[in-house]
C-alpha positions as CSV (number, residue, x, y, z in Angstrom):
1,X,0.0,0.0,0.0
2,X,1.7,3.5,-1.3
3,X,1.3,6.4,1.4
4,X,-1.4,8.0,-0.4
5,X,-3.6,4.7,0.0
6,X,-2.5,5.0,4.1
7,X,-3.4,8.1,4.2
8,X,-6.8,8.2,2.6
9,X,-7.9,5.3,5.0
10,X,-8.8,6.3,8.8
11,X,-10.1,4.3,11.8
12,X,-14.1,4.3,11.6
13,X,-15.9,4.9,15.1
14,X,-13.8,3.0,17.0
15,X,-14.0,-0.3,15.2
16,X,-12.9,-1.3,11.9
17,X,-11.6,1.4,9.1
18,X,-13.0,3.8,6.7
19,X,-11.9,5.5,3.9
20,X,-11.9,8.7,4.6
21,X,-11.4,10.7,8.4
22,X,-14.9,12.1,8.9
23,X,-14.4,14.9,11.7
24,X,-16.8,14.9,15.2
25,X,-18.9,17.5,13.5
26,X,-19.5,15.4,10.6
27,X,-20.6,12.7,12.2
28,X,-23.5,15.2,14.6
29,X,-24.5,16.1,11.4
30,X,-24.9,12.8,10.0
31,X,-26.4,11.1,12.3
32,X,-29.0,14.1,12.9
33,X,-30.0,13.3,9.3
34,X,-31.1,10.1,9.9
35,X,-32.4,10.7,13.4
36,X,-36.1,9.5,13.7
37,X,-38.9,10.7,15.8
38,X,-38.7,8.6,19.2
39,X,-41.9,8.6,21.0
40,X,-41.9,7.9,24.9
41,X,-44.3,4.8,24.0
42,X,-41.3,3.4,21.8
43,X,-38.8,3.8,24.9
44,X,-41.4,1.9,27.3
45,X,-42.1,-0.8,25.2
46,X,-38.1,-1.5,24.7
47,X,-38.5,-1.6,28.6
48,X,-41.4,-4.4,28.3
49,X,-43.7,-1.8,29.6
50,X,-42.3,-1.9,32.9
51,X,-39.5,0.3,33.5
52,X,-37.2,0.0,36.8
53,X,-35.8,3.2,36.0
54,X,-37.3,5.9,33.8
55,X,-36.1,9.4,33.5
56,X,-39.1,11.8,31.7
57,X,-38.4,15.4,29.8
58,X,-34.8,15.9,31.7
59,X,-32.4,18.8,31.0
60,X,-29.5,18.8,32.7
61,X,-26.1,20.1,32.0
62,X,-23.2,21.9,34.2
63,X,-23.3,25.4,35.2
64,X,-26.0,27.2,33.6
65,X,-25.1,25.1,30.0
66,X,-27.7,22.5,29.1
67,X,-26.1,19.5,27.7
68,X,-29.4,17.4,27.9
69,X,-32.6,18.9,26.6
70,X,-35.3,17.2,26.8
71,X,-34.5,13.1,27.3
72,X,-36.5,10.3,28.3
73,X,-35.1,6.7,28.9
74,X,-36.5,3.7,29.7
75,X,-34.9,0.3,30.9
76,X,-36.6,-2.8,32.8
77,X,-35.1,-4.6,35.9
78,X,-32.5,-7.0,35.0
79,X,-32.0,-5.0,31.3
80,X,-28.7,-3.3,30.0
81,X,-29.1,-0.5,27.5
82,X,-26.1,1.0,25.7
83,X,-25.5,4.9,25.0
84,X,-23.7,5.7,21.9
85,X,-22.9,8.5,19.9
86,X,-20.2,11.1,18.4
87,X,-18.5,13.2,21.2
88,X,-20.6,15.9,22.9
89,X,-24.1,14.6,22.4
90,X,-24.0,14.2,26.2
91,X,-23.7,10.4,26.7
92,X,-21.8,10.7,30.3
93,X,-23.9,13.7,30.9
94,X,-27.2,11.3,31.4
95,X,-25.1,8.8,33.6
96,X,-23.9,12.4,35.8
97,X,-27.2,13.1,35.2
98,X,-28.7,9.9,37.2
99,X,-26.3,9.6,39.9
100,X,-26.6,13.5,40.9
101,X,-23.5,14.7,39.3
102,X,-24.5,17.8,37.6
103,X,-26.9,20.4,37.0
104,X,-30.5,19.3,36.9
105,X,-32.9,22.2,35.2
106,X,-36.4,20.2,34.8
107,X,-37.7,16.5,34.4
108,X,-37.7,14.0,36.8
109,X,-35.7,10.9,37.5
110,X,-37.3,7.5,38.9
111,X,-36.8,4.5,40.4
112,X,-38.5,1.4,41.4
113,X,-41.4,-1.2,39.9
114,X,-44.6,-1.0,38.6
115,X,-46.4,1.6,40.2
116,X,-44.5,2.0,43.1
117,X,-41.6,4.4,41.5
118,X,-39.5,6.7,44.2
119,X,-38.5,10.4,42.6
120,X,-35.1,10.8,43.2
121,X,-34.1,13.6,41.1
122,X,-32.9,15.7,43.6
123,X,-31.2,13.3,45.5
124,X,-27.6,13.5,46.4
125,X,-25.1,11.0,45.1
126,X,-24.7,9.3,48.2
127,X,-28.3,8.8,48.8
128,X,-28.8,8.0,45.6
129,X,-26.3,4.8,46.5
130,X,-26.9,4.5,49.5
131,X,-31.4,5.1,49.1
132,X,-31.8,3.8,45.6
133,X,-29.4,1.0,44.7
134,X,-27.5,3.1,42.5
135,X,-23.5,2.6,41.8
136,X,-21.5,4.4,39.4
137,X,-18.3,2.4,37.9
138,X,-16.2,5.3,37.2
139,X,-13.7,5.3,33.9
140,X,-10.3,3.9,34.2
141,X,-8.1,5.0,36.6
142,X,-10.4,5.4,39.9
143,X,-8.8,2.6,42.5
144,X,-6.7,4.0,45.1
145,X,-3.3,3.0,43.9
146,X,-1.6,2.5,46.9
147,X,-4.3,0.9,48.8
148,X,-4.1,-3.5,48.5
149,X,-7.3,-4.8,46.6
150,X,-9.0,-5.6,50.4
151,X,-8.4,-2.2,51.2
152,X,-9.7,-0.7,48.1
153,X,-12.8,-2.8,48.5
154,X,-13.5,-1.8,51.8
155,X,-13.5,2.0,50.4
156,X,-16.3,0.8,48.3
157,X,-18.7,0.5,51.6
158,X,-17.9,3.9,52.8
159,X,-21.7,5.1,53.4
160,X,-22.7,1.4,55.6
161,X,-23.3,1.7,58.9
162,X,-20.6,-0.5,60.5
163,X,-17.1,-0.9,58.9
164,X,-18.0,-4.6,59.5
165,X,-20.0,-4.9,57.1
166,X,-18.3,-3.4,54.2
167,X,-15.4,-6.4,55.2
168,X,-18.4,-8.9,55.1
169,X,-19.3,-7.5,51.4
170,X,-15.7,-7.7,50.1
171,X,-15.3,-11.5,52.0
172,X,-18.6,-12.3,49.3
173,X,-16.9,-10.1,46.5
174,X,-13.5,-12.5,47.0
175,X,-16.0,-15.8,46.8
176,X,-17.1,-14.6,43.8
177,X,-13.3,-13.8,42.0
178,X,-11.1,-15.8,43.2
179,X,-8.8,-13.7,40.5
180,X,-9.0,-10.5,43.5
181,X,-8.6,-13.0,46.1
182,X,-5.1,-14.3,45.2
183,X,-4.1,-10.9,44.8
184,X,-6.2,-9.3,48.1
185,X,-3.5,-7.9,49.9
186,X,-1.4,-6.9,46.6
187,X,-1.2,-2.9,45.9
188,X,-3.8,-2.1,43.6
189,X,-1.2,-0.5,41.1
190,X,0.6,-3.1,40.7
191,X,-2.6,-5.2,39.2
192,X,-3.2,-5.3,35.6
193,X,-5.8,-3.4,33.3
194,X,-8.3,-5.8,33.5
195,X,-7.6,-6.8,36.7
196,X,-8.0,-2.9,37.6
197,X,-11.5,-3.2,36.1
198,X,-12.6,-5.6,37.7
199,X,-11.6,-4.1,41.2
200,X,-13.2,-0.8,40.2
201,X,-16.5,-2.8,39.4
202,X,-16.7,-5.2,42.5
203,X,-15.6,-2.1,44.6
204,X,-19.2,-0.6,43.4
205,X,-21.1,-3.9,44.5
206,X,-20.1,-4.0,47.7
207,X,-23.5,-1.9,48.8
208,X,-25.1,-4.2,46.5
209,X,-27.0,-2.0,44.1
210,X,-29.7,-2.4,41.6
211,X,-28.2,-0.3,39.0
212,X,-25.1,-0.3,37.5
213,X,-23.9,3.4,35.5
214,X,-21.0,1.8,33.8
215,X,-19.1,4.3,31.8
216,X,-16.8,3.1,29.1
217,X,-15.9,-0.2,30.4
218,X,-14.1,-0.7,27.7
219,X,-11.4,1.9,27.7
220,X,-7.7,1.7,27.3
221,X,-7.7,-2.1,27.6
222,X,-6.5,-4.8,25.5
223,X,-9.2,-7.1,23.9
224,X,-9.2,-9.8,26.0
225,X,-9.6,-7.9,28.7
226,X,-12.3,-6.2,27.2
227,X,-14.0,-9.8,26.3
228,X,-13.7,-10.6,30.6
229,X,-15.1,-7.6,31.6
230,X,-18.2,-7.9,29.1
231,X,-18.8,-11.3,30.5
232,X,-18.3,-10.0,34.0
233,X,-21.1,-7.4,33.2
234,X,-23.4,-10.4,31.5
235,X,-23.1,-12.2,34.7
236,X,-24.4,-9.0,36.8
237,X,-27.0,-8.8,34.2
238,X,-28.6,-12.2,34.0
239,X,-27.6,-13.9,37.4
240,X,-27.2,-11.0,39.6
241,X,-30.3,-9.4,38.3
242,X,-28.3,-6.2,38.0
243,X,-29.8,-3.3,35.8
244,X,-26.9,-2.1,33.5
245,X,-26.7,1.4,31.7
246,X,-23.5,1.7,30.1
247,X,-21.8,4.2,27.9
248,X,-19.2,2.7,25.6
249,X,-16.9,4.0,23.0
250,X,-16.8,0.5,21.4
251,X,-20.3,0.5,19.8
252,X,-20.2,-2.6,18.5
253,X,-19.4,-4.1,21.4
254,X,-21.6,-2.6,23.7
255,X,-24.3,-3.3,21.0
256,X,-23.9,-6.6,21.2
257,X,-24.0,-6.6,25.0
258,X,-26.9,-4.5,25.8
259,X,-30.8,-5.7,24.9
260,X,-31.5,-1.9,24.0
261,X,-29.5,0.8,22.5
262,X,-30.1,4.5,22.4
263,X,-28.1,6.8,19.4
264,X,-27.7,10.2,21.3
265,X,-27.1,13.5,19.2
266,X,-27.1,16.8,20.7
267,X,-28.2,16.2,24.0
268,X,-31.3,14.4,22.4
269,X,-32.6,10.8,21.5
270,X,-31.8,10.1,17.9
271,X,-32.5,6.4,17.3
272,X,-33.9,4.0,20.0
273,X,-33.9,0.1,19.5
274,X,-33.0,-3.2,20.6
275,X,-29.3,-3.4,20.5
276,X,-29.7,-6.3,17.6
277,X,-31.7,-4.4,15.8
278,X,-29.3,-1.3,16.0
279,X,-26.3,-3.4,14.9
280,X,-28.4,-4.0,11.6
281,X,-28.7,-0.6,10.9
282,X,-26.7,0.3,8.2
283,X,-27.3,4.1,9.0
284,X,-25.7,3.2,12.4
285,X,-23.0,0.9,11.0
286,X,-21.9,3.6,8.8
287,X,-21.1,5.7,11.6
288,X,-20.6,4.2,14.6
289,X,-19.6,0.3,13.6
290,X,-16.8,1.2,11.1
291,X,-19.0,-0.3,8.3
């Protein structure tokens, strides 16, 4: 291949190559193009009419800048959705959003079965953990270094009532890897990527929460680290009974993962389907699957 043919071909969204770079801006505009009209009846019935957590007309942003205008979302008990989308259409801003992390303007935020939903909009982060079941699982980077895995577990049940039993959670977190528990009193920094990950996520279950805001689970690992963590998630999901809402840079992947995906441009809800179906659709393929 000459270096005119390596320079006219560019990675695609993340997964697989294109032939030509299409800029951040190009790709809001795109996709805008081919948004559709999502009505709040499409987003329940993704959620089999029975949302655990449902989030009606929100705008949120940071400071006085709305980032979100105007979002509803939808997922069942025991469902993952995925949240993909160029940069800037405000992906982590709905996962801030939830757990309390930013600016809420209007809209509400709920939690809870059937008819017996809790409003927790205005709820602080903590409470939000410690009231509602909710965990964040930060991006890469957010165990304490030079804390050992035990320790860095423990941190993870900060807000219960007696120190004893955030040890008690982490002694059922170490039955459940034995991977952490060979490595328990080892310095967290010294663990790999994945390994990392996988602290930072059983760190978050140690208050044993209902919901799980994942963001980009996949970043800066290799792939077969990526592969254990997706199947660490799938086991949260289907034996846990864990409700997942993830944003992920690799849109394929988290496609695949997740039973319903949202396309988010500009703060808004572009396309909304079942994950499958979204991986079918070439409009999405061409922009966010490399393909």
């Amino acid at each position: 291949m000459s270096d005119k043919e390596k320079k006219s071909r560019a990675s695609g969204y993340h997964v697989g190559s294109v032939d030509t770079v299409i800029s951040v801006e190009a790709v809001t505009e795109q996709a805008a193009a081919i948004a559709q009209k999502v009505e709040t009846a499409d987003l329940l019935a993704l959620a089999n009419n029975d949302p655990y957590l449902l989030i009606s007309d929100l705008h949120a942003g940071y400071g006085r800048m709305e980032i979100l205008h105007g979002i509803n979302l939808a997922v069942g008990r025991k469902q993952s959705l995925c949240l993909i989308g160029p940069n800037g259409a405000g992906k982590s801003t709905i996962l801030h959003a939830i757990f309390g992390f930013n600016n809420i303007f209007s809209g509400s935020i709920k939690v809870g079965s059937g008819e017996d939903k809790r409003d927790i909009t205005s709820l602080s982060p903590q409470d939000k953990l410690r009231e509602a079941g909710i965990a964040y699982i930060l991006q890469d980077k957010s165990v304490f270094p030079g804390m050992t895995v035990e320790e860095n577990l423990w941190m993870g049940g900060f807000l219960k009532d007696d120190p004893k039993h955030a040890k008690e959670a982490a002694e059922r977190v170490f039955d459940k890897y034995s991977r952490l528990a060979d490595r328990r009193k080892h310095l967290a920094k010294v663990l790999s990527g994945g390994e990392r990950r996988l602290l930072e996520i059983s760190r978050a279950l140690v208050m044993d929460p209902e919901i799980l805001l994942v963001d980009e689970p996949s970043i800066g690992l290799e792939p077969r680290f990526i592969d254990m963590v997706f199947e660490i998630l799938r086991d949260l999901q289907e034996v846990e009974g864990k409700t997942i809402v993830m944003v992920e840079q690799n849109a394929k992947k988290g496609l695949e993962f997740a039973d319903i995906g949202y396309v988010l441009v500009s703060g808004e809800v572009a396309i909304a389907g079942k994950g499958d179906d979204l991986l079918e659709n070439p409009d999405v393929g061409r922009l966010f699957l490399g393909g």
